[in-house]
Backbone as JSON, one array per atom type, in Angstrom:
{
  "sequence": "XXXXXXXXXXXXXXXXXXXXXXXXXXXXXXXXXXXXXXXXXXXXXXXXXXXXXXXXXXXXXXXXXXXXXXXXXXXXXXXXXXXXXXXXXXXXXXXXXXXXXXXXXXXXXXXXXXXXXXXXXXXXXXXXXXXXXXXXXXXXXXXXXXXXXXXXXXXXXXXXXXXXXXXXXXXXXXXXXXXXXXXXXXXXXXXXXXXXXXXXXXXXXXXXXXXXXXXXXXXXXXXXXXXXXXXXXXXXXXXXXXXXXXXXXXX",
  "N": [[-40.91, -46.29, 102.83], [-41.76, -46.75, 106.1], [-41.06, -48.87, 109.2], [-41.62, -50.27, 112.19], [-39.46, -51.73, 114.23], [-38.35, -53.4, 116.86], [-38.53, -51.08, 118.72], [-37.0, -49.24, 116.64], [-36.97, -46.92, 114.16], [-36.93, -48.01, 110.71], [-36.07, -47.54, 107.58], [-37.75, -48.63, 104.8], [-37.61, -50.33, 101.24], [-39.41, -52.03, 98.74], [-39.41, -53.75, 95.72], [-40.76, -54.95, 92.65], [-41.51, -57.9, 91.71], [-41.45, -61.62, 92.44], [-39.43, -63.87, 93.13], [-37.86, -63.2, 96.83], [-35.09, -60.9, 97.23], [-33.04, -59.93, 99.69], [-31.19, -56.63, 100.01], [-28.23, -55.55, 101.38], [-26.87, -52.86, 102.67], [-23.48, -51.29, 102.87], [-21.2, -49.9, 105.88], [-22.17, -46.84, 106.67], [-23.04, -45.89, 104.61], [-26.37, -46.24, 102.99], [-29.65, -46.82, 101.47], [-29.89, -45.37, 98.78], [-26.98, -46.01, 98.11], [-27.08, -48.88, 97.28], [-28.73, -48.58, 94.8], [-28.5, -49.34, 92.3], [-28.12, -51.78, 91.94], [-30.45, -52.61, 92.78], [-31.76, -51.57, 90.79], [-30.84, -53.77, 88.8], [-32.19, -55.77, 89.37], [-35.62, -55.26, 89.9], [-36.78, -55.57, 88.35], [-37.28, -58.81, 87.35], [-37.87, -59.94, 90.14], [-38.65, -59.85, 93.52], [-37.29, -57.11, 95.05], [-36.31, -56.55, 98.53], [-34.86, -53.83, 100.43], [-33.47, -51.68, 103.31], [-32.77, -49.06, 104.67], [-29.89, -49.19, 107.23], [-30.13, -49.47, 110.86], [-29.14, -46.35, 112.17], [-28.77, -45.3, 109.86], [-28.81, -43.43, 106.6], [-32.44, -42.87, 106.41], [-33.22, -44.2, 108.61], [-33.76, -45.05, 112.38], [-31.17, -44.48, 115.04], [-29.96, -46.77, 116.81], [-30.49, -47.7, 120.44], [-28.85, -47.84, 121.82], [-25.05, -48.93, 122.34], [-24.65, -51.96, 119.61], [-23.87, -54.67, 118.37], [-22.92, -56.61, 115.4], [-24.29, -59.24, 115.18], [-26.77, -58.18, 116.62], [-27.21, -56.27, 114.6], [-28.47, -58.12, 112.84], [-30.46, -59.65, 114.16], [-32.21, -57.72, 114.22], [-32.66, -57.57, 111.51], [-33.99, -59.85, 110.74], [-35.98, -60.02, 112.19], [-37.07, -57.99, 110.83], [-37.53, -58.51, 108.15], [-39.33, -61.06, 108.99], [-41.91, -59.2, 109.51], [-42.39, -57.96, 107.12], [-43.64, -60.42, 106.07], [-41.63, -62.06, 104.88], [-40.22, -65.16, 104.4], [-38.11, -66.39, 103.23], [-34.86, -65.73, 101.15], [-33.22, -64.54, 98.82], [-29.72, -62.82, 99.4], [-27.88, -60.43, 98.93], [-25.29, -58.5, 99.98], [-22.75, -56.01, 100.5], [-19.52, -55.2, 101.53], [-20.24, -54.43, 104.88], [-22.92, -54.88, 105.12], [-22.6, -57.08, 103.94], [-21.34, -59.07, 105.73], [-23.49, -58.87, 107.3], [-24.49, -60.85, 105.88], [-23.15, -63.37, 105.93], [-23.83, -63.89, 108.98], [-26.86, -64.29, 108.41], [-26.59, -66.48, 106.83], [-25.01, -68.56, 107.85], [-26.24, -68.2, 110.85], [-28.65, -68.54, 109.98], [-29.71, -70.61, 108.28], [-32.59, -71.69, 107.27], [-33.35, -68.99, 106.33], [-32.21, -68.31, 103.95], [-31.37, -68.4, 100.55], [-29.98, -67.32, 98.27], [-26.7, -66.35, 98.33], [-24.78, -63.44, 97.74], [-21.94, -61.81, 98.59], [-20.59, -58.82, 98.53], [-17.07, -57.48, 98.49], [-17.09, -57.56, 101.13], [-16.94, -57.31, 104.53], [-15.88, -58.8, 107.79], [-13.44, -60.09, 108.59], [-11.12, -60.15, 110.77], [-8.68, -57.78, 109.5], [-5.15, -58.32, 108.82], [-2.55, -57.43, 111.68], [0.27, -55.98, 111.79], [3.66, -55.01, 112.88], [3.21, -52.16, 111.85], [0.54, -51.5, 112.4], [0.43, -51.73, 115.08], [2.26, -49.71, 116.24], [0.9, -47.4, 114.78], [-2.03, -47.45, 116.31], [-0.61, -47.34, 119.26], [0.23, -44.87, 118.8], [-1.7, -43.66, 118.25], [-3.28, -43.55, 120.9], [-1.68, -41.88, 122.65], [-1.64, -39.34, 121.2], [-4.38, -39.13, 122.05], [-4.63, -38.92, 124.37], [-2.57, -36.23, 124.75], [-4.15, -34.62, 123.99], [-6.31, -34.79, 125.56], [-4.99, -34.11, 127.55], [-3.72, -31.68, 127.95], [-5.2, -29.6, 125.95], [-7.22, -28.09, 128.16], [-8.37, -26.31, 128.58], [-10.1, -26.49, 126.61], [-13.25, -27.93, 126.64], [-14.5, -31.04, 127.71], [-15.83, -33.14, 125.48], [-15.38, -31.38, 123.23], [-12.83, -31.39, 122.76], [-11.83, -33.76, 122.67], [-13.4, -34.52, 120.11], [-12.71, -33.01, 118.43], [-9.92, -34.05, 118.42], [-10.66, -36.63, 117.03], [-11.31, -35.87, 114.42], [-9.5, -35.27, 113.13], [-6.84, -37.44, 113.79], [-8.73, -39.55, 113.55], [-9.88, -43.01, 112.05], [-11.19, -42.78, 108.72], [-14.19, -44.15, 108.54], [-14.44, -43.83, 111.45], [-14.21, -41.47, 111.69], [-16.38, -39.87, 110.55], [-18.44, -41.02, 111.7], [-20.72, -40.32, 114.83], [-21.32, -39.79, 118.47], [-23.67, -42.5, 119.62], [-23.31, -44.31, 117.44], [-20.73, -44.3, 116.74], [-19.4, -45.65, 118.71], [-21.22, -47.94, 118.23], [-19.28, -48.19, 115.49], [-16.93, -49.22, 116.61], [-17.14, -51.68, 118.18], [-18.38, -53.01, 116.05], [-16.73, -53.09, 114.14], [-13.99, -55.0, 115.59], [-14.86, -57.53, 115.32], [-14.87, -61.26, 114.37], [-15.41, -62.92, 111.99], [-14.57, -65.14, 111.01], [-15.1, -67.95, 111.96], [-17.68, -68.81, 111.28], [-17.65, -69.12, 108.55], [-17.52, -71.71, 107.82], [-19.99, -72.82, 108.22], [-21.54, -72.23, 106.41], [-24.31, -73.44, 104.22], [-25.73, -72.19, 102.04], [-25.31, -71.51, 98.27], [-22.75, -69.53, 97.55], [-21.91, -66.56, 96.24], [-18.77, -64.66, 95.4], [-17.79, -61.66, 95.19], [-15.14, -59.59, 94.48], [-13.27, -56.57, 94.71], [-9.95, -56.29, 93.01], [-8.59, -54.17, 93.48], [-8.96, -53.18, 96.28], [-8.87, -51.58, 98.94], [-9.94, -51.6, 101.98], [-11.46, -53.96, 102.38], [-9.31, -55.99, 102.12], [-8.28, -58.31, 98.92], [-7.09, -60.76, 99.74], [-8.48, -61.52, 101.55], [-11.24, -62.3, 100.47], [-10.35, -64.78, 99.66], [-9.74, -66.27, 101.75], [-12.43, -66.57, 102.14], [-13.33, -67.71, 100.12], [-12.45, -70.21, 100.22], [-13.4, -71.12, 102.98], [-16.31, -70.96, 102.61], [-18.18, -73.69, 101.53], [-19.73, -73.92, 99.21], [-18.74, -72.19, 97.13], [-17.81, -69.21, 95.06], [-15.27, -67.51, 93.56], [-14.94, -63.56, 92.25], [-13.25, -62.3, 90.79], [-12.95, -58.57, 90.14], [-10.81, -56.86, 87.73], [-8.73, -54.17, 88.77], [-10.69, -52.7, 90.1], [-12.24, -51.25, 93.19], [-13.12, -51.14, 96.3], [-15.29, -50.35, 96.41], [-16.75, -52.64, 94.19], [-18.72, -53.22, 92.71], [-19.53, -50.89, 91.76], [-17.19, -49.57, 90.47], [-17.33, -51.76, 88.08], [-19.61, -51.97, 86.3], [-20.89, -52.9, 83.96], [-19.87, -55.54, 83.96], [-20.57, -56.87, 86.62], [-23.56, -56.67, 85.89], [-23.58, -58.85, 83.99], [-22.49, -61.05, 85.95], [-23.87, -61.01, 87.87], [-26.63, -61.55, 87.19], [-25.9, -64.18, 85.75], [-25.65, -66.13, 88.12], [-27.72, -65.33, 89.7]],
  "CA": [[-41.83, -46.74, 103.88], [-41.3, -46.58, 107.78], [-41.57, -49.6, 109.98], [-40.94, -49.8, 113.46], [-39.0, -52.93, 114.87], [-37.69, -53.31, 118.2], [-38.28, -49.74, 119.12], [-36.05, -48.7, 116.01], [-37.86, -46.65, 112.93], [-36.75, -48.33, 109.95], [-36.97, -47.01, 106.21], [-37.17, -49.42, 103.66], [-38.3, -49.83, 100.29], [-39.97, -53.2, 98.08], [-39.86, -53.53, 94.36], [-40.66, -55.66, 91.9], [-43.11, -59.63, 92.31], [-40.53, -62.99, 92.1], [-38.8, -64.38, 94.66], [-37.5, -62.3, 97.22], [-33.92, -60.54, 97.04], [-32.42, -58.85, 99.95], [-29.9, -55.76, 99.09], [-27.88, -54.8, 102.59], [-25.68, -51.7, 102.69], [-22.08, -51.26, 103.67], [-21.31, -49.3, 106.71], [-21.96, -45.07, 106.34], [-23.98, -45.9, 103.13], [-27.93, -46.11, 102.81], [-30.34, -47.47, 100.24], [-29.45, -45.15, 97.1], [-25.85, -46.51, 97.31], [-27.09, -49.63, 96.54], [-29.78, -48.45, 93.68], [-27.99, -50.03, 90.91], [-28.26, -53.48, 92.21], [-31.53, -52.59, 93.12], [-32.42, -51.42, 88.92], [-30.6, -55.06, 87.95], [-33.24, -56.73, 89.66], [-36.53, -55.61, 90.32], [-37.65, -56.47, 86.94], [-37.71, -60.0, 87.81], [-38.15, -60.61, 91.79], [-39.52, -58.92, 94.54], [-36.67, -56.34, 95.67], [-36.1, -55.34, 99.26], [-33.67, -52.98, 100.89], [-33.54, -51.35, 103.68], [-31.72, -48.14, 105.51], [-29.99, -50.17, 108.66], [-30.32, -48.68, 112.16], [-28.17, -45.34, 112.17], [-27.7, -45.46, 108.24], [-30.55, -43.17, 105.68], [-33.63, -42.65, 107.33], [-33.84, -45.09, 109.85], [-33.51, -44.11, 113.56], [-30.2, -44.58, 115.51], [-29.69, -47.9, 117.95], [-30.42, -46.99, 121.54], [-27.38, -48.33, 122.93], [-24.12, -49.74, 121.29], [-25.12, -53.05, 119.58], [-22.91, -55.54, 117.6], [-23.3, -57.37, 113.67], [-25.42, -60.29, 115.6], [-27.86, -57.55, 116.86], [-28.02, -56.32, 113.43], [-29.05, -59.08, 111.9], [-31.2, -60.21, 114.78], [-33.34, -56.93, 113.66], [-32.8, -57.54, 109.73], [-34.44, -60.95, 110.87], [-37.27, -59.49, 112.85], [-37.99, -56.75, 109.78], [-38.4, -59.93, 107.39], [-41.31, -61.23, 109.48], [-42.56, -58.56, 109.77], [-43.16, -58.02, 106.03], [-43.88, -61.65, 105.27], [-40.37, -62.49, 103.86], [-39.92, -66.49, 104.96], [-36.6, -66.82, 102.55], [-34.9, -64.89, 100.33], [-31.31, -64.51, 98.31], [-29.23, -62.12, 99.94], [-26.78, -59.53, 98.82], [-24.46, -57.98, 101.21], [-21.79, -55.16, 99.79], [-18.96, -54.57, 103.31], [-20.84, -54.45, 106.39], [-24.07, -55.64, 104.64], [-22.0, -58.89, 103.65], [-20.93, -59.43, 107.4], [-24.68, -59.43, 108.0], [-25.0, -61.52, 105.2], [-22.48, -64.29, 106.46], [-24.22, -64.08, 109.86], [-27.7, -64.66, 107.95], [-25.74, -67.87, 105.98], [-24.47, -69.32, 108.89], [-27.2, -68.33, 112.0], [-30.1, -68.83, 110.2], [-30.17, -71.13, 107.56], [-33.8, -71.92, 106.78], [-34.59, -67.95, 105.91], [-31.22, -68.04, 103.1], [-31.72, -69.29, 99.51], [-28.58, -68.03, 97.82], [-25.81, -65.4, 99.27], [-23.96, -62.64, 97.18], [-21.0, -61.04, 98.98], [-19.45, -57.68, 97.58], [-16.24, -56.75, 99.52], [-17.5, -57.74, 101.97], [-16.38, -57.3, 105.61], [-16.42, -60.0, 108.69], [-13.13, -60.61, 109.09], [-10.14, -59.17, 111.13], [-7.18, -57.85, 109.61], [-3.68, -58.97, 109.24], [-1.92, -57.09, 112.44], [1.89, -56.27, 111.63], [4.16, -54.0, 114.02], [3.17, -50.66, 111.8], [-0.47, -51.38, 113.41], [0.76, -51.29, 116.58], [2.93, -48.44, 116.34], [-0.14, -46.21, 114.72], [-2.7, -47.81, 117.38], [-0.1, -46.89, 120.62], [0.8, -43.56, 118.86], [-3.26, -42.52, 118.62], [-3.33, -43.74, 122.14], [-0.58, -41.39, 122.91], [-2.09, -38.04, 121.1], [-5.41, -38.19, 122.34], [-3.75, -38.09, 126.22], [-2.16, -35.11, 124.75], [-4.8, -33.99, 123.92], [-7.27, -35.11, 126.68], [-4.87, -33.28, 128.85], [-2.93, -30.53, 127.23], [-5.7, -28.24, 125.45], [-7.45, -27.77, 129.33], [-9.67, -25.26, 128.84], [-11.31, -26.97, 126.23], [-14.11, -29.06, 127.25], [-13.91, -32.76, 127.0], [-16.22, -33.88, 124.48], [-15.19, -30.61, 122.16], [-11.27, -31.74, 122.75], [-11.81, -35.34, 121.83], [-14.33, -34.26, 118.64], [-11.23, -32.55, 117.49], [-9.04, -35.32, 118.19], [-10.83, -37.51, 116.66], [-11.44, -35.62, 113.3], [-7.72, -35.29, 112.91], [-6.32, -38.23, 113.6], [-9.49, -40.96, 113.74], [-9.9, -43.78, 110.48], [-12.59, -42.14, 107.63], [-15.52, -44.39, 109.32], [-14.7, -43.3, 112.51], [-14.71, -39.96, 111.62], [-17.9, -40.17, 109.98], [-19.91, -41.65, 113.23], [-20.24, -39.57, 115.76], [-22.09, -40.48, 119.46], [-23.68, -44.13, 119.57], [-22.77, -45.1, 115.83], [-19.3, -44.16, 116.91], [-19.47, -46.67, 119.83], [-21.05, -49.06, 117.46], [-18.1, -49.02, 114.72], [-15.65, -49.8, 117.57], [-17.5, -52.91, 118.37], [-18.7, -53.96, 115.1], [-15.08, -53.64, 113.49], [-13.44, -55.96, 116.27], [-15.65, -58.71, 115.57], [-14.27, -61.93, 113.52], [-16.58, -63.76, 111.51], [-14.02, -66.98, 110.15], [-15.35, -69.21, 112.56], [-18.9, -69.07, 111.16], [-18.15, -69.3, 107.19], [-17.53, -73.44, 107.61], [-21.46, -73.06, 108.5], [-22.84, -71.56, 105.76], [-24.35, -73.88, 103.01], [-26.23, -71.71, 101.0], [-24.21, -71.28, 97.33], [-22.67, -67.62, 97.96], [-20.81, -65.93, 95.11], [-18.07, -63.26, 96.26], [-17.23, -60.62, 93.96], [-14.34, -58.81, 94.81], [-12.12, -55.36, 93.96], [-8.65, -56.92, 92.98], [-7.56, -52.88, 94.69], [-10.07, -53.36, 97.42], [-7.52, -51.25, 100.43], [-10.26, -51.5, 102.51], [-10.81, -55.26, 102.72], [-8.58, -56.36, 100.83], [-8.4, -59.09, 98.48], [-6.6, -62.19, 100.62], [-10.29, -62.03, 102.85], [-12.16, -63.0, 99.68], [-9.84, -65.93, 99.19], [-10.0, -67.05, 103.16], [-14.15, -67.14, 102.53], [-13.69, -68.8, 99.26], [-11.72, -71.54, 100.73], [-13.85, -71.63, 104.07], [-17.63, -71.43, 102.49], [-18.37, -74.66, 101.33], [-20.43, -73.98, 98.18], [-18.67, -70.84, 97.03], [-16.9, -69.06, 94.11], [-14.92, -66.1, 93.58], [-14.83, -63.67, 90.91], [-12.38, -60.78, 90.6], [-12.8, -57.5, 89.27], [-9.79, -56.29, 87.99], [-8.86, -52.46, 88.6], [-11.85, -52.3, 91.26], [-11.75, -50.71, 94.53], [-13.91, -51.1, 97.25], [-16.82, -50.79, 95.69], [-16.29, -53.36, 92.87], [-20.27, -53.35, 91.67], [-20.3, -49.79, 90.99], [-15.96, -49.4, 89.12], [-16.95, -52.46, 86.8], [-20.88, -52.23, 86.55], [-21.57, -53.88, 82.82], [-19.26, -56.91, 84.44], [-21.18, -56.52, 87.39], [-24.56, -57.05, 85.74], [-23.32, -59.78, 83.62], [-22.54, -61.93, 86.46], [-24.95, -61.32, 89.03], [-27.9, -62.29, 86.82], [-26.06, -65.44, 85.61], [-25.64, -66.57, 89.45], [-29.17, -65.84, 90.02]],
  "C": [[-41.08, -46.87, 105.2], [-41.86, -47.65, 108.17], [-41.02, -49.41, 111.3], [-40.59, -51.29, 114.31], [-38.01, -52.97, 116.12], [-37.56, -51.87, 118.69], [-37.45, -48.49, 117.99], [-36.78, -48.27, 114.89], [-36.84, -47.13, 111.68], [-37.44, -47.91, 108.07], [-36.57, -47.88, 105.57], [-38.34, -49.43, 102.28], [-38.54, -51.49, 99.46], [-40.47, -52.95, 96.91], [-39.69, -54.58, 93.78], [-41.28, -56.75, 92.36], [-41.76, -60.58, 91.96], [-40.3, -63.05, 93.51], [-38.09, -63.53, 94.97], [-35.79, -62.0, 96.81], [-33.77, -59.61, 98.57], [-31.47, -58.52, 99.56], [-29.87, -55.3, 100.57], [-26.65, -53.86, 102.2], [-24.84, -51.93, 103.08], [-22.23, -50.37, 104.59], [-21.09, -47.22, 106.14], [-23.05, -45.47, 105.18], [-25.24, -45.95, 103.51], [-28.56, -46.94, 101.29], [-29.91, -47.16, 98.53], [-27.92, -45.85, 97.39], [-26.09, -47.84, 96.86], [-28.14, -49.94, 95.64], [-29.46, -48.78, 92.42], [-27.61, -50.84, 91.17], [-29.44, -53.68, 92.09], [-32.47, -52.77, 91.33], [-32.06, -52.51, 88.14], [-31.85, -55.96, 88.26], [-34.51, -56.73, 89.58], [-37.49, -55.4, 89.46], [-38.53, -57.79, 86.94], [-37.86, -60.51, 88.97], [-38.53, -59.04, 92.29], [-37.85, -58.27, 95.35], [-36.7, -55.54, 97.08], [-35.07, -54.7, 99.98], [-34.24, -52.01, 101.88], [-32.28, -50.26, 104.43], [-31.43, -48.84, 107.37], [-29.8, -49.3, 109.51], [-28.79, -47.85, 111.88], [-27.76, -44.92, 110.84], [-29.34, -44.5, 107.68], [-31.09, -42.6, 106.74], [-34.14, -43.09, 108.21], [-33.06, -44.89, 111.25], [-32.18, -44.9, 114.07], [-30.55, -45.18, 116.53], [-29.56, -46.78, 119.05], [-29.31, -47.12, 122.32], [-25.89, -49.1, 121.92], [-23.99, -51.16, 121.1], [-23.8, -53.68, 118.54], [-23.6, -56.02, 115.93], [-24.45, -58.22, 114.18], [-26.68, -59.39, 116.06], [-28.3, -56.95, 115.64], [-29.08, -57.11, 112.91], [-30.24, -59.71, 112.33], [-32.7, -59.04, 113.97], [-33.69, -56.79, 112.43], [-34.23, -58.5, 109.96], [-36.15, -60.61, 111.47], [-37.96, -58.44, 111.75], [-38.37, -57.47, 109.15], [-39.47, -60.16, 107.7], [-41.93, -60.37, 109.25], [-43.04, -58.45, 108.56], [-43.29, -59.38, 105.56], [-42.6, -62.34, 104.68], [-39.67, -63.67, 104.84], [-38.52, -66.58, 104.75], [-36.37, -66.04, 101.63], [-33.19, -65.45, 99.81], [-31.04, -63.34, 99.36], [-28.04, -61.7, 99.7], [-26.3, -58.68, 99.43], [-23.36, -57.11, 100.2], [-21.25, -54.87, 101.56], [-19.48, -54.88, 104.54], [-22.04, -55.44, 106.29], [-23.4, -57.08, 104.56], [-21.78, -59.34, 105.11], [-22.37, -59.76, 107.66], [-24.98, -60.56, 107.06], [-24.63, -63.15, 105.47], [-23.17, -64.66, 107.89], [-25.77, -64.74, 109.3], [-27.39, -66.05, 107.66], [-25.36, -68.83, 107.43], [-25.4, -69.92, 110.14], [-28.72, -68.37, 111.53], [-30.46, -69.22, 108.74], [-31.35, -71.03, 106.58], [-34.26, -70.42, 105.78], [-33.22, -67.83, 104.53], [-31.56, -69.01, 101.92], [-29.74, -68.94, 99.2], [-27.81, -66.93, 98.87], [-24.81, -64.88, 98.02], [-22.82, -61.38, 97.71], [-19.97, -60.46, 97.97], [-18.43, -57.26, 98.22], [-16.59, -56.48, 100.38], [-16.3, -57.91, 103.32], [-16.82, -58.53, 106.32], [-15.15, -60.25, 109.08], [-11.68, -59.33, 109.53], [-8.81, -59.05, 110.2], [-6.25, -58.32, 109.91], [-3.23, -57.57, 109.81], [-0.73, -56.81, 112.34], [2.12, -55.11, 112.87], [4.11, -52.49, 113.24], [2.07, -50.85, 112.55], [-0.64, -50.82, 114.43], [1.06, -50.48, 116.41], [1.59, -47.02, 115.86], [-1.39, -46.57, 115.72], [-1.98, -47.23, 118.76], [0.01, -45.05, 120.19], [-0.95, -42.63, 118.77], [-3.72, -42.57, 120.2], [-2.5, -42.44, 122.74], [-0.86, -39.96, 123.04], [-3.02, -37.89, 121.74], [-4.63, -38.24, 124.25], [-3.34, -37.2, 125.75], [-2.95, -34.5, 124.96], [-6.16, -33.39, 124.81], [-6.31, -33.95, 127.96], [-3.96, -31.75, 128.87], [-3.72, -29.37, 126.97], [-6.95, -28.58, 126.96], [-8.83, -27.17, 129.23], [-10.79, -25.45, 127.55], [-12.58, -27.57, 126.55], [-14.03, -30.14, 126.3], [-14.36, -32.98, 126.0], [-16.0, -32.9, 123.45], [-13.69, -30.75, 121.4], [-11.3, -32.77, 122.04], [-12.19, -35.26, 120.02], [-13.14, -34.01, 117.57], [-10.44, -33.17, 117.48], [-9.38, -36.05, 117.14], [-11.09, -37.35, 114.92], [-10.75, -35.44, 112.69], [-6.99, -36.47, 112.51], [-7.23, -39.8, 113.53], [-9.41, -41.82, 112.44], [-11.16, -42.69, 109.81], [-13.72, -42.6, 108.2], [-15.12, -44.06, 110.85], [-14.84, -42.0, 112.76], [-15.88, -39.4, 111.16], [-18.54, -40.47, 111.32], [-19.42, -40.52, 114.25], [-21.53, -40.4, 117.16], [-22.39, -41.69, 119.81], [-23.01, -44.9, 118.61], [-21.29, -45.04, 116.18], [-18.85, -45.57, 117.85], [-19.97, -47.92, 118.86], [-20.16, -49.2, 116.41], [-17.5, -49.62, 115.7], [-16.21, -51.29, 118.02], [-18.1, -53.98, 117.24], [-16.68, -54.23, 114.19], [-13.64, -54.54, 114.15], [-13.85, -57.06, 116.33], [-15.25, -59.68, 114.1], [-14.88, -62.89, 113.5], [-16.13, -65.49, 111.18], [-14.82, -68.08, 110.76], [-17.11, -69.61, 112.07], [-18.91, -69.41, 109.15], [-18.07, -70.42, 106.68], [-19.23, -73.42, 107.43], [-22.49, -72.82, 107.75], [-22.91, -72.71, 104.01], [-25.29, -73.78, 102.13], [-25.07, -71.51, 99.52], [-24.17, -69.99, 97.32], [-21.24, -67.68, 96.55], [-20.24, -64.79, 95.56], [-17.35, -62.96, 94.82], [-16.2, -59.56, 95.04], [-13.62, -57.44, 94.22], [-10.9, -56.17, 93.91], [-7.55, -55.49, 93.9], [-8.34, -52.82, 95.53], [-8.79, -52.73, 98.74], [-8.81, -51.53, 101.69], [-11.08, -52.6, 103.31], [-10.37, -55.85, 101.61], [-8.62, -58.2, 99.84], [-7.89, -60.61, 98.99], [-7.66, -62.27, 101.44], [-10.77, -62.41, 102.13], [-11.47, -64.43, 99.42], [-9.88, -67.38, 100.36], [-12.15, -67.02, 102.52], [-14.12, -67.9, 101.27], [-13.2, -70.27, 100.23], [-12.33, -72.32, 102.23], [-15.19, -72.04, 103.68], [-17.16, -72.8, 101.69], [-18.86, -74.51, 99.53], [-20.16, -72.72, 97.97], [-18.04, -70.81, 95.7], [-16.36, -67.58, 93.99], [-14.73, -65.33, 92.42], [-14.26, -62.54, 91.06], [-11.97, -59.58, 89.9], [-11.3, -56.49, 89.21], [-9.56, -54.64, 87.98], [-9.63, -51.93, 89.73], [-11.5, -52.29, 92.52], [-12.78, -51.7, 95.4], [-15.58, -51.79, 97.06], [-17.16, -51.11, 94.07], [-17.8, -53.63, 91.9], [-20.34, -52.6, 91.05], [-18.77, -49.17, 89.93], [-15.89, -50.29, 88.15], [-18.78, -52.74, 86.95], [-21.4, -53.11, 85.46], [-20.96, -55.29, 83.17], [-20.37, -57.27, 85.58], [-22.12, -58.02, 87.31], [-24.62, -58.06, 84.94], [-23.07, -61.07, 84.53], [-23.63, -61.98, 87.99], [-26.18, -61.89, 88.26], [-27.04, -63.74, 86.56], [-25.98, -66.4, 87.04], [-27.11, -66.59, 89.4], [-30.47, -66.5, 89.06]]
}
């Protein structure tokens, strides 16, 4: 189904009668990656999920917006279908909105399920720097070396070379929005959240790694952590019969 909120076409999808559940995506992903969260649940509650602006089928932000503008429009799609309160499961990016939900808006949060979940910044050491000044470094080469390229065909190629995997993935606005959603540091909001949130983690998680699930255990208030061992990234879908064993007993 297509809605249209704040100017933005939105695809989302509603399954199953109980109390509500949202299911938010990680960043680059869409609805089927999280369709086996979606098949644990919407047996017993009302399942919804949606493709977030630039992600699936739903249209691409007009301008480069931040996590709080996400969520402002998660918040505005709710109303829109009737959805007062709900649980809320977040996997990466989705969890970042999910912590912003937990924190900035109370009243519409029952419980909170963060999967490797993103929100907070990286630990900084001096390799950082050194690969941060040295991409600084190539694309001036590159910006001024291959000439007779044209700019935005020079950069494209820069950037597909030497950019991170999600930045190479986005291209145009979405590109402009990673760079502003992945500088943004959530700690100061997970004192605020006192819904009971369960964080499931990858114990090989490279991508946030496992010392961020231990800073939000120790900051939410009403939290617990549970650690899949062996699991990457995406710790729902490398240990799924664990998975579905502890997400129903939480909910």
């Amino acid at each position: 189904m297509i809605i249209n909120i704040k100017g933005l076409y939105l695809n989302y999808i509603i399954e199953g009668d109980g109390d509500p559940i949202v299911i938010l995506h990680g960043w680059g992903c869409n609805i089927d990656t999280v369709r086996p969260i979606i098949n644990i649940l919407n047996k017993r509650y009302k399942v919804v999920a949606l493709d977030l602006p630039g992600f699936g089928k739903s249209s691409e932000p007009k301008e480069p917006i931040g996590s709080f503008q996400y969520a402002e429009i998660v918040k505005e799609f709710l109303k829109e279908i009737e959805v007062e309160k709900a649980s809320f499961i977040g996997h990466s990016f989705g969890g970042k909105l999910s912590i912003i939900f937990g924190s900035k808006y109370p009243d519409v949060v029952d419980k909170i399920l963060l999967i490797d979940s993103a929100g907070l910044i990286p630990k900084r050491g001096a390799k950082y720097y050194i690969k941060v000044y040295s991409f600084k470094f190539l694309r001036f080469i590159y910006k001024n070396l291959f000439f007779w390229i044209k700019d935005e065909k020079r950069l494209e190629s820069f950037y597909k070379r030497f950019g991170s995997d999600d930045y190479k993935d986005s291209a145009g606005i979405m590109r402009k929005v990673f760079v502003r959603v992945v500088n943004e540091n959530l700690k100061s909001l997970l004192k605020d959240i006192k819904a009971s949130t369960l964080i499931i983690w990858g114990e090989k998680d490279d991508a946030t790694p496992l010392y961020m699930a231990k800073i939000m255990e120790s900051e939410i208030k009403d939290s617990g952590l549970v650690i899949f061992e062996g699991a990457g990234h995406y710790a729902y879908l490398d240990d799924y019969n664990k998975f579905v064993a502890v997400i129903n007993a939480f909910l």
